[in-house]
C-alpha positions in Angstrom: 30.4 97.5 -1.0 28.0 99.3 -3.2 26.6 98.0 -6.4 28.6 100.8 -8.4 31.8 98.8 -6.8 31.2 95.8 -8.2 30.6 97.3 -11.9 34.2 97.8 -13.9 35.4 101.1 -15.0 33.8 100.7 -18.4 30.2 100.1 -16.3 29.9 96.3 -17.2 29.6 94.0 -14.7 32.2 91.0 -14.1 30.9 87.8 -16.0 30.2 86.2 -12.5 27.8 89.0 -12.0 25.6 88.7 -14.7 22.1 87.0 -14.7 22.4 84.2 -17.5 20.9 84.5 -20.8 16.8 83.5 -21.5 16.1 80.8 -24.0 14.7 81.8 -26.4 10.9 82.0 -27.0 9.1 78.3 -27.1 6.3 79.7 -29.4 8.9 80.7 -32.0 11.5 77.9 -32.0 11.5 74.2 -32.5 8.8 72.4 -33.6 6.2 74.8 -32.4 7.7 77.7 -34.2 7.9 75.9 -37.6 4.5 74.7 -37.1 3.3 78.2 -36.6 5.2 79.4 -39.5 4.1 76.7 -41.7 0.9 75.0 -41.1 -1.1 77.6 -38.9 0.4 80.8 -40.4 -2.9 82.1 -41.4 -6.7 81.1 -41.2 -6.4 79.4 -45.1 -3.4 77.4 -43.4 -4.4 76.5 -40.3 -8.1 74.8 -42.1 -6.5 73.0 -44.5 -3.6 71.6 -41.7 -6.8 70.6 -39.7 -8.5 68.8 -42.6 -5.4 67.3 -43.8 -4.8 66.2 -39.9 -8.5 64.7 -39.9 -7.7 62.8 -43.3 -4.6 61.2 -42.2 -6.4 60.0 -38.9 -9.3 58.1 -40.8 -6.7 56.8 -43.5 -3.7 55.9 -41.6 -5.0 53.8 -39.2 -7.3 51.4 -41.1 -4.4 51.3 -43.6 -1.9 49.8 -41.0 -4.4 47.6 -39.4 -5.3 46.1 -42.9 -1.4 46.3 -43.9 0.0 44.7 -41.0 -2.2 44.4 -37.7 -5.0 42.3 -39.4 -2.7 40.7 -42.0 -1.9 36.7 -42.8 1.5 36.0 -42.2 1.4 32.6 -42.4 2.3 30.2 -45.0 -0.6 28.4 -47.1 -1.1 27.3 -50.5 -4.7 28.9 -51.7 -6.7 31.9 -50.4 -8.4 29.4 -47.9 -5.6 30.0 -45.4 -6.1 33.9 -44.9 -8.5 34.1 -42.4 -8.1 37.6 -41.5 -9.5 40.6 -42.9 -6.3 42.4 -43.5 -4.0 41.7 -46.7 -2.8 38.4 -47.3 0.9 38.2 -47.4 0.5 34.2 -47.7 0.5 34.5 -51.2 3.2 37.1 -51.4 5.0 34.8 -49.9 4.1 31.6 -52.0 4.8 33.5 -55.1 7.5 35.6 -54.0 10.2 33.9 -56.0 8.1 34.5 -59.2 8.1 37.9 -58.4 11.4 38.2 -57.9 13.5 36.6 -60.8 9.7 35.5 -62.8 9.9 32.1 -64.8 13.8 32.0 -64.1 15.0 28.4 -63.0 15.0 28.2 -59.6 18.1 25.8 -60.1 20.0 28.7 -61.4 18.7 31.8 -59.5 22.5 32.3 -57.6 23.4 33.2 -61.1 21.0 36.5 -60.8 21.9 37.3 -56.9 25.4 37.2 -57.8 24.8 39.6 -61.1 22.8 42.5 -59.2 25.4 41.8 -55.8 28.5 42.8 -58.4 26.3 45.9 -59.6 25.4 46.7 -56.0 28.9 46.8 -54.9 30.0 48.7 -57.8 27.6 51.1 -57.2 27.9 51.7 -53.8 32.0 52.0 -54.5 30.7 55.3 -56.5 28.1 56.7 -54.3 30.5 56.6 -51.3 32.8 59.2 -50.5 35.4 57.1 -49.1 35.9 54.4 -51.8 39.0 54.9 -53.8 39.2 54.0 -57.7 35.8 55.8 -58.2 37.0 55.7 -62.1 38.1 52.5 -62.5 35.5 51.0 -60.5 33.3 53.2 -63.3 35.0 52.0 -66.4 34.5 48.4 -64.9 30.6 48.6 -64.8 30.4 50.6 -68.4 32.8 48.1 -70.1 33.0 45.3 -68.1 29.9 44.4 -66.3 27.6 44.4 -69.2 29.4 41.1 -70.4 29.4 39.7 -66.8 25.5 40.3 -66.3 24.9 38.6 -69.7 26.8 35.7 -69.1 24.9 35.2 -65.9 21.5 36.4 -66.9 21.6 34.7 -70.1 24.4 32.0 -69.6 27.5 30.2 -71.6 31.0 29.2 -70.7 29.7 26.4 -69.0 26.5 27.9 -67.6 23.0 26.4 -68.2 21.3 28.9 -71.2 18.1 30.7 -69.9 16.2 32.2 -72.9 14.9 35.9 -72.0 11.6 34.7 -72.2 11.8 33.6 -68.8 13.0 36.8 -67.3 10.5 38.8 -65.2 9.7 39.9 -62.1 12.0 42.0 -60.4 14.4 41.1 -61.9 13.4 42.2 -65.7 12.2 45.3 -63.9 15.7 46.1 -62.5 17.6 45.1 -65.8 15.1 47.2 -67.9 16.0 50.3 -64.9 19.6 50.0 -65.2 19.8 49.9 -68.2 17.5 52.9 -69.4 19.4 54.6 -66.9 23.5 53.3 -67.7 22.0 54.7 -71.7 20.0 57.6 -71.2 22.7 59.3 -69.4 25.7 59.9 -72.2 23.6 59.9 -75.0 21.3 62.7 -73.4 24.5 64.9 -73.2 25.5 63.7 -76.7 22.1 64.9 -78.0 22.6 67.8 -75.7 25.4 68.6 -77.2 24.7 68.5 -80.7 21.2 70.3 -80.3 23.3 73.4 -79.1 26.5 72.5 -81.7 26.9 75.3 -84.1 26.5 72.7 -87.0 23.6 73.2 -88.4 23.5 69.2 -89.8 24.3 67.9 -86.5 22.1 70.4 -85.3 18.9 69.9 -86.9 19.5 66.1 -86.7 19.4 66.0 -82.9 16.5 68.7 -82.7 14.7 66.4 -85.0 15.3 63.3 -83.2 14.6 64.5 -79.9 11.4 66.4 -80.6 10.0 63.3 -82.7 10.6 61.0 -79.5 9.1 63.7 -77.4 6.5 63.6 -79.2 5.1 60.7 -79.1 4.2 58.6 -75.3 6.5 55.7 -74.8 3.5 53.1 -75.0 3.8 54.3 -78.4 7.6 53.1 -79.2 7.1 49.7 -77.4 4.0 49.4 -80.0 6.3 50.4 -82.5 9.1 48.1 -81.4 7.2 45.2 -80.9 5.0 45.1 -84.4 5.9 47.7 -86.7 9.6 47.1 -86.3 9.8 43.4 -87.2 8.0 44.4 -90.5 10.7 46.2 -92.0 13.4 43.5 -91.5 13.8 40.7 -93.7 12.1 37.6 -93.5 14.2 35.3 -91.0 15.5 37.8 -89.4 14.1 39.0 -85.9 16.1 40.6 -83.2 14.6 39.8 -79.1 11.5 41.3 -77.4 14.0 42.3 -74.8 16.5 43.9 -76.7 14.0 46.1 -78.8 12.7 47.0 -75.4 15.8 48.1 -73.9 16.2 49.6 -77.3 12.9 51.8 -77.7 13.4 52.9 -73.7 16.8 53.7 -73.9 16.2 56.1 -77.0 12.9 57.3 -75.5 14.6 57.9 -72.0 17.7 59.5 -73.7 15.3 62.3 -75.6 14.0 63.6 -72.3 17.7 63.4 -70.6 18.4 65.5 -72.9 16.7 68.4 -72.7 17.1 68.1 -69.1 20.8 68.9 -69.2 20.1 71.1 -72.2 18.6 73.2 -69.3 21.3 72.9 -67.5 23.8 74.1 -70.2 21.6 76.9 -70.6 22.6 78.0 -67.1 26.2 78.4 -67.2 27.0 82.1 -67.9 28.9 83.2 -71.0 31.8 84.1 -69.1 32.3 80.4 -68.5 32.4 79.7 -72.2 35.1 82.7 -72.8 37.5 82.0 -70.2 37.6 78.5 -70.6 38.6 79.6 -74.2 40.8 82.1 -73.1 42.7 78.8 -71.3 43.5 77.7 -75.5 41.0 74.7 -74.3 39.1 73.2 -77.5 35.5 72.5 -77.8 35.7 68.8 -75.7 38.1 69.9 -73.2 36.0 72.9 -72.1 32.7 71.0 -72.3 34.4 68.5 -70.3 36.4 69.9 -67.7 34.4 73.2 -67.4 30.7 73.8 -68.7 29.3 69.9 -68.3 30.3 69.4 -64.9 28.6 72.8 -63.5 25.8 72.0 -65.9 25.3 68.7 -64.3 24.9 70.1 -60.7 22.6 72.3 -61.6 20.6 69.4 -62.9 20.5 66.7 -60.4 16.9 67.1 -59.4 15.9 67.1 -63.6 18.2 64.0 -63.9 17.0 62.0 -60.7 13.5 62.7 -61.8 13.7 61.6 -65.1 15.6 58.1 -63.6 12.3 58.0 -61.4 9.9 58.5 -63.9 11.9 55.6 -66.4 12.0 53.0 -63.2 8.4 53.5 -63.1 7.6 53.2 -66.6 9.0 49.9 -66.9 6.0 48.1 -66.5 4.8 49.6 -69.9 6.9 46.3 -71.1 3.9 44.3 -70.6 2.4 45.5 -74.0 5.4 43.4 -75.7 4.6 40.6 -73.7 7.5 41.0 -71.2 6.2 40.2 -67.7 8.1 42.4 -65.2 7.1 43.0 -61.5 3.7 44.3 -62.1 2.4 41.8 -64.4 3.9 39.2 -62.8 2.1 40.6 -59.1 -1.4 40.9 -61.7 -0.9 37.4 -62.8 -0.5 35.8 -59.7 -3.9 36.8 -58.7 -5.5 35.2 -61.5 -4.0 32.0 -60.3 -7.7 30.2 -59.0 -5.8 29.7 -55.6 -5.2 33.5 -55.1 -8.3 34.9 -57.1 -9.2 38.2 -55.7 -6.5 39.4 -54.0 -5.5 42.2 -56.3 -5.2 44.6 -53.5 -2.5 42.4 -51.2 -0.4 42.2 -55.1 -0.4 45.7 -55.9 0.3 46.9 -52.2 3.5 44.7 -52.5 4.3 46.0 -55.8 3.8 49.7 -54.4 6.2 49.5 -51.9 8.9 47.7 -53.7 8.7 50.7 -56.4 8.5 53.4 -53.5 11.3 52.2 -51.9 13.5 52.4 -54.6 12.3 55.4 -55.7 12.5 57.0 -52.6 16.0 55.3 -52.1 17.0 57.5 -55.5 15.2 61.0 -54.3 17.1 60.9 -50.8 20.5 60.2 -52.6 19.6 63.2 -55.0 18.7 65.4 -51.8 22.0 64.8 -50.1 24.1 65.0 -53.5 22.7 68.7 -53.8 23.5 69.1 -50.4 27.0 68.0 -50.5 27.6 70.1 -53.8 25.7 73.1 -52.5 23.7 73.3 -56.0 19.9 73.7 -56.4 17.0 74.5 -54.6 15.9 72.8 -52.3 12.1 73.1 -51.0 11.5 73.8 -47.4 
């Protein structure tokens, strides 16, 4: 039979004919093909790939070795027993319950486990798709919870009292966090709000209070919440270091939050604004149920920042003499058992805050992915 036999009347072969398809070129796809495309696209490219390749090889591996090869694992009570040349994670691990909780009583330490394991819970329960009750599970950690955490933290009812003069560590770190973060996020769109009102009191009342806190670095309102503050009160009457803290980062944190989802208000086209008022929606309805929750999508990455750059900031506490992770890491080392091992402390400290930071930036990638909002960087 000739080849013109086998071909249909059309002239395409039968599919049992045909030879099958080629993959598809190695250098352009995969891993070679995005290397190509993005480290050794060009001469500039493919230099600073090789130099950023030579840095990592002379950084990387000294850093594990003195991380975790040519570490001290093993328990001891002074600097004596750290024989090796790499960090020495015996005192990390002799003061680890100081960093964690600080001066808390060790006695009463469950009290703080079970206090972050309720918040951990309820926040997974909102970060999870699955979880049903997402807004009763919400309206339990803004109205409830606070009053669960202070009667564990601080105690009553039965429970030993722990003055917040012995918080610190992680601990104080996460409470100052959480709560910047539970504060910041409402009032910012309050103050968002009212900076865009067409009030001109309300207005010019936000504007001013959110460029004066703007204005200044938050070092600044701990100073002034820590000294200047008590000065105007009367005499006998003094409110905690802690709660001025968590008051002075709160309103500092809530100034930024706001312009953040001021940007994001800015986004939403008019049209928005005119059909949800075409609708006979009023000003909260339509803020609520159509401008604010486009508005927030657009700013995730402004909003997840700003929660990274507060967790961070916490250790600025230290200037009101509130001794959170880092100054608790700091003091340890001036212990004359641990003298000089400043390096082992912060290295601990560093990946504590990386891994919840990083934790926060992941969540935030996969939120815009799931809502199909943003730019993302490839």
């Amino acid at each position: 039979m000739s080849e013109m036999a086998t071909r249909t009347d059309d002239g395409v072969s039968p599919p049992e004919d045909r030879k099958p398809d080629l993959p598809p070129p190695v250098l352009q796809v995969g891993f070679i093909g995005w290397a190509r495309a993005h480290l050794f696209s060009s001469w500039t490219n493919s230099i600073l790939t090789l130099l950023a390749l030579w840095f990592l090889y002379k950084t990387v591996p000294p850093l594990l070795d003195w991380l975790i090869f040519s570490a001290n694992w093993q328990e001891g009570t002074s600097r004596a027993d750290c024989v090796k040349p790499g960090a020495c994670w015996t005192m990390v691990r002799a003061r680890f319950g100081q960093m964690m909780y600080g001066f808390y009583p060790e006695a009463e330490r469950w009290r703080v486990n079970i206090a972050f394991l309720i918040l951990f819970l309820g926040v997974a329960g909102i970060l999870i798709r699955r979880v049903p009750y997402k807004l009763w599970i919400g309206a339990f950690l803004f109205l409830v919870y606070p009053f669960i955490a202070f009667l564990l933290f601080y105690g009553g009812l039965g429970l030993t009292p722990v003055d917040t003069s012995r918080w610190g560590g992680l601990m104080l770190t996460l409470i100052i966090a959480v709560t910047g973060i539970a504060v910041s996020l409402p009032v910012g769109v309050v103050l968002a709000l009212g900076r865009r009102s067409a009030m001109p009191v309300i207005r010019i009342l936000t504007v001013a209070f959110i460029e004066f806190v703007r204005g200044v670095p938050l070092i600044t309102v701990l100073f002034m919440a820590s000294v200047i503050f008590p000065l105007f009160l009367p005499e006998g009457v003094n409110f905690d270091k802690l709660v001025r803290a968590l008051v002075g980062i709160s309103l500092f944190a809530s100034a930024y939050m706001a312009e953040v989802i001021r940007g994001g208000l800015q986004a939403i086209p008019k049209g928005q604004y005119e059909g949800a008022m075409s609708l006979g929606l009023n000003y909260w309805k339509m803020n609520a149920f159509i401008v604010l929750p486009q508005a927030l999508r657009i700013c995730i990455p402004g909003i997840v920042n700003s929660f990274i750059g507060l967790f961070m900031d916490t250790n600025l506490v230290l200037i009101m003499g509130l001794i959170e992770l880092l100054g608790i890491a700091q003091a340890s080392t001036r212990d004359p058992n641990w003298l000089g091992l400043i390096n082992t402390a912060l290295a601990f400290v560093s990946l504590i805050y990386f891994a919840f930071c990083f934790a926060m930036s992941r969540y935030s990638q996969a939120l815009e992915r799931k809502l199909q909002r943003g730019q993302r960087r490839q």
